[in-house]
C-alpha positions in Angstrom: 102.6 -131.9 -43.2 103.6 -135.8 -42.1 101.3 -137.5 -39.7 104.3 -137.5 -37.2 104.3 -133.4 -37.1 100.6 -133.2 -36.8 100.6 -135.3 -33.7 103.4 -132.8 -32.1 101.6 -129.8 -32.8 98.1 -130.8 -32.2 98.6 -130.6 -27.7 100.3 -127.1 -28.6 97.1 -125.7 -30.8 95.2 -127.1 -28.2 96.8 -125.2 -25.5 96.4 -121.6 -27.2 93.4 -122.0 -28.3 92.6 -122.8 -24.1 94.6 -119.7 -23.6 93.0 -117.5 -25.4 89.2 -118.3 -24.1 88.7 -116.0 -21.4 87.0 -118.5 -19.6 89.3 -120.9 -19.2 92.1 -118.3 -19.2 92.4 -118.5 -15.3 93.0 -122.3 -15.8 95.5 -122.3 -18.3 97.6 -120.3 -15.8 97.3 -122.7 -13.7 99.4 -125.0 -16.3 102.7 -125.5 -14.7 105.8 -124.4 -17.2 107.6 -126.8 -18.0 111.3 -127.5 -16.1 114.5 -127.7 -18.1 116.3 -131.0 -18.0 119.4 -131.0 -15.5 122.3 -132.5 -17.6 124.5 -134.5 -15.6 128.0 -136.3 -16.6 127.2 -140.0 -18.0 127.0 -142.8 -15.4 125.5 -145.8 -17.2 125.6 -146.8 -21.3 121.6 -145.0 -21.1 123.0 -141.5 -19.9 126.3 -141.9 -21.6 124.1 -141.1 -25.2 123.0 -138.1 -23.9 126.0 -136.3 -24.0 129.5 -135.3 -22.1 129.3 -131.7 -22.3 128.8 -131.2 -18.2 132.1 -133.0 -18.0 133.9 -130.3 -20.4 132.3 -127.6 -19.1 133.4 -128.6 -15.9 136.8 -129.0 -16.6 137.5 -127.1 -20.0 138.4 -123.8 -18.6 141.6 -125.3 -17.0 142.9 -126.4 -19.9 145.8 -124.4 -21.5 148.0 -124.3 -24.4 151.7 -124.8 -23.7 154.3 -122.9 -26.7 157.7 -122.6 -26.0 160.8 -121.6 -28.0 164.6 -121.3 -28.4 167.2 -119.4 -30.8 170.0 -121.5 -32.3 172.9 -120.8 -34.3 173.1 -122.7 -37.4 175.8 -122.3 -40.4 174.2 -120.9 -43.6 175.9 -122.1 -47.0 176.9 -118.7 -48.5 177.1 -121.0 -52.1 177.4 -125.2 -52.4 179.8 -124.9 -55.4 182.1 -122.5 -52.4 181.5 -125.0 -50.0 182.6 -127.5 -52.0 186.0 -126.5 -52.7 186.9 -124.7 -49.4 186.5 -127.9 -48.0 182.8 -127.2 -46.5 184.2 -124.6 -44.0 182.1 -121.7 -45.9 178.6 -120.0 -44.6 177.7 -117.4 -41.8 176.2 -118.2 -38.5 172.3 -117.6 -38.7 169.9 -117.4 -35.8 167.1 -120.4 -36.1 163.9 -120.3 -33.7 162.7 -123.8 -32.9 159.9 -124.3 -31.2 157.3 -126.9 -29.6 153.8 -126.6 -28.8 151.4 -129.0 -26.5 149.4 -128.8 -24.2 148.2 -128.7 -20.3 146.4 -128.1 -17.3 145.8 -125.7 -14.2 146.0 -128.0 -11.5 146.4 -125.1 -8.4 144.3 -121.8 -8.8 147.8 -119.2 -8.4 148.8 -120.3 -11.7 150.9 -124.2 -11.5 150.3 -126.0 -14.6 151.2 -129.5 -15.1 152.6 -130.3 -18.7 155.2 -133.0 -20.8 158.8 -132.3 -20.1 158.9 -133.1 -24.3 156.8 -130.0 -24.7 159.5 -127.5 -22.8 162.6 -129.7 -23.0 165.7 -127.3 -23.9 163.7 -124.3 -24.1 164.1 -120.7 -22.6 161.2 -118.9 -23.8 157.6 -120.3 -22.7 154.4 -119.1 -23.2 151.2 -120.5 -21.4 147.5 -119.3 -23.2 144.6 -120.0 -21.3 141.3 -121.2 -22.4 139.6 -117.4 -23.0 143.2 -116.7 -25.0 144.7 -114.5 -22.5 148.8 -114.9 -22.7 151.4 -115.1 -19.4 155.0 -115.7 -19.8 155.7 -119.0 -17.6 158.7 -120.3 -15.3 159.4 -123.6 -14.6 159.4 -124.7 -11.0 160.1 -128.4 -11.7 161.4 -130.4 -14.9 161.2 -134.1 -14.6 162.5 -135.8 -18.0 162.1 -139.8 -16.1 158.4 -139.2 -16.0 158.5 -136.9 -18.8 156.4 -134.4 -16.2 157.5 -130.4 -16.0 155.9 -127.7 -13.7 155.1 -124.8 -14.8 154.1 -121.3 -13.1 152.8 -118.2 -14.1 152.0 -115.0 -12.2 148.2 -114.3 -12.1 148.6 -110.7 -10.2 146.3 -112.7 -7.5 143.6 -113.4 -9.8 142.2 -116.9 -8.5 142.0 -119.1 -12.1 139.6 -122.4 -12.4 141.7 -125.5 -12.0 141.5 -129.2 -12.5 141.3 -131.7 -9.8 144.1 -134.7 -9.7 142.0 -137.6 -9.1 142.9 -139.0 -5.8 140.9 -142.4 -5.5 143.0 -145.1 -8.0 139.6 -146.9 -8.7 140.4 -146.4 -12.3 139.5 -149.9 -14.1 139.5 -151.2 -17.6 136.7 -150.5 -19.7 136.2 -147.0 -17.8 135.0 -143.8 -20.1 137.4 -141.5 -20.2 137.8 -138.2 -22.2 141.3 -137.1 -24.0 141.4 -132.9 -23.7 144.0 -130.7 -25.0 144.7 -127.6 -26.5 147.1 -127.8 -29.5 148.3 -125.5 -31.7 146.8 -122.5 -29.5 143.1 -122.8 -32.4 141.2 -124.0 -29.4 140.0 -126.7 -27.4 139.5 -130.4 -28.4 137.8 -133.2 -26.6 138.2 -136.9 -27.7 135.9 -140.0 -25.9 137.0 -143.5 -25.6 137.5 -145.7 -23.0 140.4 -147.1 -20.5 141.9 -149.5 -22.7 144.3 -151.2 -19.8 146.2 -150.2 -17.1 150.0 -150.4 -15.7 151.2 -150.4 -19.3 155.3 -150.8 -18.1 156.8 -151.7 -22.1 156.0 -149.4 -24.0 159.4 -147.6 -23.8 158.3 -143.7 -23.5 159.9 -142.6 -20.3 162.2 -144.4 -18.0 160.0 -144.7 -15.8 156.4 -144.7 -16.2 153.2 -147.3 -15.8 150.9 -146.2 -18.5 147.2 -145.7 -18.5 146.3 -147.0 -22.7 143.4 -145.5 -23.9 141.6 -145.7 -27.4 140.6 -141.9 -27.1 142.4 -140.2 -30.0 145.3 -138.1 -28.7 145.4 -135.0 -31.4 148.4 -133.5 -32.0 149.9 -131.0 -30.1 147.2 -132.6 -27.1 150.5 -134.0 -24.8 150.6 -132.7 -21.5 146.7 -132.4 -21.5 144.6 -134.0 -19.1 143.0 -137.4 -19.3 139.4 -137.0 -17.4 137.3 -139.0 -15.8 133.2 -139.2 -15.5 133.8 -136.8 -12.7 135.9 -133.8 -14.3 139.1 -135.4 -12.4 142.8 -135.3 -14.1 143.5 -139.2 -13.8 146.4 -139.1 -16.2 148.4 -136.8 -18.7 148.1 -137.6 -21.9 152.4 -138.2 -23.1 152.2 -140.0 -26.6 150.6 -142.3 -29.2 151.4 -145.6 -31.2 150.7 -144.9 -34.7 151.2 -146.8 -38.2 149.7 -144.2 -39.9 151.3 -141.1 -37.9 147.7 -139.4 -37.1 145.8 -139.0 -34.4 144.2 -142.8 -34.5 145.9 -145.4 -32.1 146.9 -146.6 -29.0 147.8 -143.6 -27.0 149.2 -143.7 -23.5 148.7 -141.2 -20.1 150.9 -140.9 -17.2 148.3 -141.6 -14.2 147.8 -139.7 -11.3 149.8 -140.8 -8.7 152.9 -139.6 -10.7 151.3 -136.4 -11.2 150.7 -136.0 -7.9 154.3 -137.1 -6.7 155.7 -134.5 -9.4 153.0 -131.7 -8.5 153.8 -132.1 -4.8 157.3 -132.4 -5.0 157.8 -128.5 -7.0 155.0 -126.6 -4.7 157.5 -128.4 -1.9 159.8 -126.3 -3.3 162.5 -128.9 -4.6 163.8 -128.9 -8.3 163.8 -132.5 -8.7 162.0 -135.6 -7.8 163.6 -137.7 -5.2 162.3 -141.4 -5.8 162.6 -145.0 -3.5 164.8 -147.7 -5.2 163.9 -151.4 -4.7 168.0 -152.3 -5.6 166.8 -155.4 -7.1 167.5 -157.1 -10.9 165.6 -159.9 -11.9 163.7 -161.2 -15.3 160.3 -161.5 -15.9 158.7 -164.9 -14.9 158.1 -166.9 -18.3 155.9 -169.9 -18.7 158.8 -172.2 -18.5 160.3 -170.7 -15.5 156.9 -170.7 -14.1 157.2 -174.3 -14.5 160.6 -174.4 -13.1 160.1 -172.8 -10.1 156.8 -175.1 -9.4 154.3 -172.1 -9.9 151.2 -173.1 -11.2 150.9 -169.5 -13.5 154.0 -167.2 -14.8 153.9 -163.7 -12.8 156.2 -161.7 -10.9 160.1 -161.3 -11.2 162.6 -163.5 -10.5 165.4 -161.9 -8.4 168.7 -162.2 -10.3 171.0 -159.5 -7.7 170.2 -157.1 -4.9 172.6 -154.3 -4.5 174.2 -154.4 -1.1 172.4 -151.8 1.3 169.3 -151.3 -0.9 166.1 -151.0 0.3 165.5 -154.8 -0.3 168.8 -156.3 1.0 167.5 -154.4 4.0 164.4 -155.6 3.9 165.3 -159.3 3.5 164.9 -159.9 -0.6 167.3 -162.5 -1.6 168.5 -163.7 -4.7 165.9 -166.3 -6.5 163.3 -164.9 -4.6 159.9 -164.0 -6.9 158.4 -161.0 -6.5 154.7 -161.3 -7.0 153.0 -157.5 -5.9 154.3 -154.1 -4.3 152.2 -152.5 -2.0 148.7 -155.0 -3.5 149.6 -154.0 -6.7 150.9 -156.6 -9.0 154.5 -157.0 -10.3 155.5 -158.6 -14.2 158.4 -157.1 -15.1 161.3 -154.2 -13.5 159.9 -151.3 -14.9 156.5 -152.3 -13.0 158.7 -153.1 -9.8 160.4 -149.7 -10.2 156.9 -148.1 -10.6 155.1 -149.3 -7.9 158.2 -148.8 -4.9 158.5 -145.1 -6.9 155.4 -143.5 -6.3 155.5 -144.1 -2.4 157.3 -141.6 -0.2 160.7 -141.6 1.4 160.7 -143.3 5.2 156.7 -145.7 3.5 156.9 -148.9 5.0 155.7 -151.0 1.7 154.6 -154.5 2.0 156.3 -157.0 -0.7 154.5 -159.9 -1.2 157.1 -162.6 -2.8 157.6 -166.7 -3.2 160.8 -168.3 -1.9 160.7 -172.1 -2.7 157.1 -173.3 -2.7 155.7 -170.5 -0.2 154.5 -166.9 -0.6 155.0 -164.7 2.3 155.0 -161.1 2.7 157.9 -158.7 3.5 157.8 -155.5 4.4 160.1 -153.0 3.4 161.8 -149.5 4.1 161.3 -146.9 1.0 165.0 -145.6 0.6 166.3 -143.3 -1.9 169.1 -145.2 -4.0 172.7 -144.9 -2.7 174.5 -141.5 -3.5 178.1 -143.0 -3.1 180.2 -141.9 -4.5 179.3 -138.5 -5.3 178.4 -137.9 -8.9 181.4 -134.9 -9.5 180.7 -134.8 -13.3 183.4 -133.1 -14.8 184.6 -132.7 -18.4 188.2 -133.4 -19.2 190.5 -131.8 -21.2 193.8 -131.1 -22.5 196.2 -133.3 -25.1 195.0 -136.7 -24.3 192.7 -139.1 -25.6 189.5 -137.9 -23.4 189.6 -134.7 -23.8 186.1 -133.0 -24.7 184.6 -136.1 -22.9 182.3 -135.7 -19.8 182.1 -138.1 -16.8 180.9 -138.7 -13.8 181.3 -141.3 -11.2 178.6 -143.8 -11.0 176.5 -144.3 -8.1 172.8 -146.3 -7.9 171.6 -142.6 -7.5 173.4 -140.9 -10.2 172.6 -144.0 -12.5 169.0 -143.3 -11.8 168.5 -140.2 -13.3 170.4 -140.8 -16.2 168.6 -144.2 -17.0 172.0 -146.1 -16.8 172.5 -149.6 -15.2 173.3 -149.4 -11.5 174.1 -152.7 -11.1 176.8 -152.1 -13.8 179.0 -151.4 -11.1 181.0 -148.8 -9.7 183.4 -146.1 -11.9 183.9 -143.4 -14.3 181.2 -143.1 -16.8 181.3 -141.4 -20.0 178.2 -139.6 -20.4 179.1 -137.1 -23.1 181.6 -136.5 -25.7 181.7 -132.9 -27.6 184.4 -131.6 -29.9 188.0 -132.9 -28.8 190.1 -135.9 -28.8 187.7 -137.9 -27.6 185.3 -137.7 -30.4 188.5 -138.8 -32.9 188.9 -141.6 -30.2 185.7 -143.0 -30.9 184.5 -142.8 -27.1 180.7 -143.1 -26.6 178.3 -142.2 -24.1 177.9 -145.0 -21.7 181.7 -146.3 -21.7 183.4 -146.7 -18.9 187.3 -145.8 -17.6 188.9 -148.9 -16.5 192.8 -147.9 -16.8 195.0 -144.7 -17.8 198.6 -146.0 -18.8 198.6 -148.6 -16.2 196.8 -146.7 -13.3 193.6 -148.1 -11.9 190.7 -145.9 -12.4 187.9 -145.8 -9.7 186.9 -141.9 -9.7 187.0 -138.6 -11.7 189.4 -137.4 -9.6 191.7 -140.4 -10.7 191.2 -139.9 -14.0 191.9 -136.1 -14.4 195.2 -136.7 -12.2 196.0 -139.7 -14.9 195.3 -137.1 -17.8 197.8 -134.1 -16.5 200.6 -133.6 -18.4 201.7 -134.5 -21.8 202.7 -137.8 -22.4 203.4 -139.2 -25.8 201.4 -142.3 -25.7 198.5 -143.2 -24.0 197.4 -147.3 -23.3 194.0 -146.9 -22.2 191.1 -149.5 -21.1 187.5 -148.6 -21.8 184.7 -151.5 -20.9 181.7 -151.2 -23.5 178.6 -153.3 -23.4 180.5 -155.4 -20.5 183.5 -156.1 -22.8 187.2 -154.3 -21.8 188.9 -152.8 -24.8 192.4 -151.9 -25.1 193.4 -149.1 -27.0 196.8 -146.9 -27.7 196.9 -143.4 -29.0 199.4 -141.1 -29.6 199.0 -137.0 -29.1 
């Protein structure tokens, strides 16, 4: 035996052999036993080597894996060499099931669950397993594909199930420990450390809109819509997606932070079906080092104010046009998506102050959270019939309507193209995203103008679509 062991044991020998001496049996009772260690969650670099387990037992039984499903009907090639000369048409209709698995969290103890609208977009049947593998059929109370947030509901028969907090205290810094926790593939649990790798992450192009907590933690697969967790058992963000070269697990992965959980969570036990957020109305560019030097500013930051739609919450407010916009609210401003981000997370009816620079002086605004203009209604419709639109949808554009679908709003007013299925249409080469200018001569403003311009059946058509800001004339015959 090593010199190391015999030092360990020799205060243990020593103890029984006091133990069993009657005499000094009465004073080895008197030997206190020793107390087990109390494990906390790590607080400093010295506890942090001890370990994180209070921090997943704390929070692991709220986790949950998220499956969901659909049938589709796909053509199945009865022989390629039949196909082939019958012109392709050959093959039966054969029922597919395509699925999607991920991951997420019991954030209310009757059974919501916050998840990635990726994980149940399009599907009808969902299935939520919980962390001891019991299996409920879910519902969804609220889908939000901007945030790429969906929540989900399933019926616990009253039975009271552990949740997760949703941090509420935004003191989240760089450099914070964080753990990544999921359950993929319904095989178990998985817990991944790192750190906070940086904060209001606006360009990474995920969701429309979204301010992205990075973290270096390693985001398994199948672990979107699981939690991000803080030192103290708190949801602080859901984890939504990773940059990879390599395709694995090991990258730069991204969460959507709390406050947009919160706004989403809040919104469905509210009883609405869809998140209702305030719209700045402003366009600007990000402030570069040589406009920075331009505009006599010492450092590029903020946004340079390009337009402010008429009525917005900032024309209201008192933005103007070459105005920078330097923080929303104390929270700093670098580009539109950050803009968009920090005015979205407030309620309708907030009074938000807007810190900006006109000419050489910084002052501070404040301004009215308003939901974006809803005029004119949206009245998607698809058109049909023997014209050159027909299996095309549109809808009239409005700041509001242009919101949800991630279009421009300052691309001004009309019909909008937003789909085109089997028709006309598609033969026409119209695409998503075009807009109706003219019908044979007639001025179109709404979808109501348009499907009056389409009746009947006219031999020619002269049309004028606008693409990419560029009108283009076309003439088709039916």
């Amino acid at each position: 035996m090593s010199k190391p062991a015999l030092r360990v044991l020799l205060p243990t020998l020593a103890l029984l052999a006091a133990c069993s001496d009657p005499a000094s049996r009465s004073q080895a009772q008197s030997i206190p036993e020793l107390a087990q260690p109390t494990r906390k969650a790590p607080t400093d670099p010295g506890s942090m080597k001890s370990s994180f387990a209070p921090v997943v037992k704390k929070t692991a039984p709220a986790i949950v894996n998220v499956a969901s499903r659909r049938v589709v009907q796909r053509q199945q090639s009865r022989d390629p060499f039949w196909d082939f000369f019958m012109g392709g048409a050959g093959g039966t209709p054969r029922a597919q099931v395509q699925g999607s698995l991920g991951s997420g969290a019991i954030v209310r103890a009757d059974g919501v669950i916050i998840t990635n609208h990726h994980n149940i977009e399009n599907m009808s049947d969902i299935t939520v397993q919980l962390a001891d593998r019991r299996e409920f059929p879910a519902t969804v109370l609220l889908d939000d594909p901007r945030s790429d947030l969906a929540v989900l509901k399933i019926d616990t028969k009253g039975e009271r199930l552990p949740t997760i907090a949703i941090d509420d205290q935004e003191q989240l810094e760089v450099g914070d420990l964080v753990l990544a926790m999921g359950n993929p593939f319904g095989v178990g649990q998985t817990v991944t450390n790192g750190i906070v790798s940086a904060l209001a992450r606006t360009d990474v192009g995920a969701a429309e809109f979204g301010s992205y907590i990075q973290t270096d933690a390693a985001i398994n697969p199948g672990n979107s819509g699981g939690p991000l967790v803080d030192m103290d058992g708190d949801l602080i963000g859901v984890n939504t997606f990773i940059i990879s070269r390599s395709g694995s697990s090991s990258g730069v992965g991204f969460a959507i932070p709390a406050a947009v959980v919160r706004q989403v969570v809040s919104t469905a036990l509210g009883g609405a079906h869809s998140v209702v957020r305030p719209w700045l109305g402003v366009r600007g560019q990000p402030v570069t080092g040589d406009l920075a030097r331009s505009l006599g500013m010492t450092t590029p930051r903020g946004v340079l104010v390009s337009d402010v739609y008429p009525g917005a919450s900032a024309d209201k407010g008192g933005i103007k046009e070459g105005d920078v916009i330097l923080s929303i609210d104390g929270q700093a401003v670098n580009d539109e998506g950050g803009g968009a981000f920090a005015i979205g997370t407030h309620k309708i009816g907030d009074r938000v102050p807007v810190q900006i620079r006109r000419g050489d002086r910084e002052q501070t605004l404040t301004i009215r959270a308003e939901a974006a203009p809803e005029t004119p209604a949206k009245d998607e419709r698809t058109i049909s019939g023997r014209n050159p639109f027909d299996g095309a949808t549109v809808m009239n554009l409005s700041p509001a309507a242009a919101q949800d679908i991630g279009a421009d709003a300052f691309a001004g007013k009309g019909v909008l193209v937003t789909k085109v299925g089997q028709g006309f249409a598609l033969n026409a080469g119209l695409r998503p995203g075009d807009f109706v200018r003219e019908v044979n001569g007639k001025a179109i403003n709404t979808t109501a103008d348009l499907a009056a311009a389409t009746r009947g059946d006219a031999a020619t058509w002269n049309i004028v679509i606008e693409r990419n800001g560029q009108r283009i004339a076309a003439r088709f015959r039916t």
